[in-house]
C-alpha positions as CSV (number, residue, x, y, z in Angstrom):
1,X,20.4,140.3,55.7
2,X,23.1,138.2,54.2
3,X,25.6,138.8,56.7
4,X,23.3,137.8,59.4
5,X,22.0,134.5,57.5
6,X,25.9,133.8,57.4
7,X,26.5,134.5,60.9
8,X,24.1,132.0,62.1
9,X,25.1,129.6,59.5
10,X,28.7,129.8,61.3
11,X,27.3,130.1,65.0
12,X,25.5,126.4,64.2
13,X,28.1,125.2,62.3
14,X,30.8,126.1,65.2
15,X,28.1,124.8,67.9
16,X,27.4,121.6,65.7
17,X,31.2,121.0,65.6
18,X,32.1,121.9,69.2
19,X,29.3,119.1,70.8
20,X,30.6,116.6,68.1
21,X,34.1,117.1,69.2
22,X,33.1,116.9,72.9
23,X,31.4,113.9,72.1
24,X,34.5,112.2,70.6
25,X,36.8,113.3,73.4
26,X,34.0,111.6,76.2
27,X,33.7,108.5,74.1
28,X,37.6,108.0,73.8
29,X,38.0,108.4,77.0
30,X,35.5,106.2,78.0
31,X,36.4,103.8,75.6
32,X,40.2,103.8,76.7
33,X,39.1,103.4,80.5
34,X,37.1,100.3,79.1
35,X,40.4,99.1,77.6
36,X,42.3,100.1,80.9
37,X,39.7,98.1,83.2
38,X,39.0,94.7,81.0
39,X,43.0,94.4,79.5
40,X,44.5,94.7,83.1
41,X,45.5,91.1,84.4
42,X,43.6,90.8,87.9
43,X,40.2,91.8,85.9
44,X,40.4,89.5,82.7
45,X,42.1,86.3,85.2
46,X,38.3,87.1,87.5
47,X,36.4,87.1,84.1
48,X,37.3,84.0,83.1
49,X,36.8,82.2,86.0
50,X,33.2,83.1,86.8
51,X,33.1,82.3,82.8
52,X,34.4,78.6,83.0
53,X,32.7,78.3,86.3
54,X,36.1,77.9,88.8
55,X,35.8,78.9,92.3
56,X,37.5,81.5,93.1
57,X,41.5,81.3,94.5
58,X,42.4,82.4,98.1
């Protein structure tokens, strides 16, 4: 009975630990893409124009 009380203790440890480490993985990668996409030039010179309210260049 032990052994199988341990072998689920592992199994939802290893499941636990495998979603939480997926989880990390989508969120850096989402969170570098953000980075990407705001920090480029063309995106942050748009932002703040519409912020200070400047019509936009042709």
């Amino acid at each position: 009975m032990r052994s199988v009380i341990e072998f689920f203790w592992q199994f939802l440890l290893g499941i636990t630990s495998a979603v939480g480490f997926a989880a990390l993985i989508v969120g850096g990668v989402a969170f570098g893409i953000g980075c990407a996409v705001c920090g480029c030039g063309y995106t942050w010179r748009r932002w703040r124009r519409r912020a200070l309210g400047r019509p936009p260049e042709k």
